[in-house]
N, C-alpha and C positions, 0 to 999 in steps of 0.2 A: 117683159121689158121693165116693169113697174117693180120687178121684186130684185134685179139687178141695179137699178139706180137706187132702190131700198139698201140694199148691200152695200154700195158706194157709199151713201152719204153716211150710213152705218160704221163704215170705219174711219170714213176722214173723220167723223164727230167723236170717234173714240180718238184719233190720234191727237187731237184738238186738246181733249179733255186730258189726254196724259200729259201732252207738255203742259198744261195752263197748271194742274198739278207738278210736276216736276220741277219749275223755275224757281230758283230763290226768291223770298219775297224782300220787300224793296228796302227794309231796312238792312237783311243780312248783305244785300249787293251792293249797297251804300257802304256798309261798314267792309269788305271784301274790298272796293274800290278805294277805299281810303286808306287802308294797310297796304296795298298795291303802291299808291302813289307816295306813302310815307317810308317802304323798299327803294322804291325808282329814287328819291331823293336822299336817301342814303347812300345809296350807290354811289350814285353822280358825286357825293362829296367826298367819297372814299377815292373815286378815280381821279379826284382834282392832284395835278401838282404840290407838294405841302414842301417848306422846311421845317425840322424843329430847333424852337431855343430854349436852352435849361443849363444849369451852371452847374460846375463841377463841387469835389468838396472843398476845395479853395477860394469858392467863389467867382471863378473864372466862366465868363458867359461863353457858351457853345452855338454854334448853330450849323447843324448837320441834315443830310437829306435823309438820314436814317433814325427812328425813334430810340432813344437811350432806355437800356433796360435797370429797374427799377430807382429814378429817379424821375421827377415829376419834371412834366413838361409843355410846352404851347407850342400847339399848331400852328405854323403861319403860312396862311394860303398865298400860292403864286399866282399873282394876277399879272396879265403881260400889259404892258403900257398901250395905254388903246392909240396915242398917238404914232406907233410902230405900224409901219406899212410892210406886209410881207407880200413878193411878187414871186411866186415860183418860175416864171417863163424869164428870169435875169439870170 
């Protein structure tokens, strides 16, 4: 009986030992976590609403919901007027 609980705890301590090796150590999970959330926030502001404004070669100011290819341009984010109340059940 004593050489079967031997064997037991034999391998839980090996499997112990392989993950406590295996795991990232805390700084690579830090830096893992913060390119993770500096993704996540990229994202989110890619998926934001935008228009852009940029002028033509006349000088004539544009503002389209689609980016003008090779002239320079600003983002301008849509933000919905917080005092707008939307009710789906009207």
């Amino acid at each position: 009986m004593r050489l079967t609980w031997a064997l037991v705890l034999g391998v839980v301590a090996g499997v112990a030992v392989a993950w406590w090796l295996s795991r990232d150590p805390p700084e690579l999970a830090r830096e893992k976590q913060a390119r993770a959330e500096a993704a996540a926030a990229a994202n989110f502001e890619d998926s934001r609403p935008v228009l852009y404004r940029w002028r033509d070669d006349d000088g004539a100011l544009h503002v389209t919901d689609a980016a003008p290819k090779g002239r320079k341009y600003e983002r301008i984010p849509i933000e919905p007027d917080p005092a707008i109340e939307v009710h789906g059940d009207r």
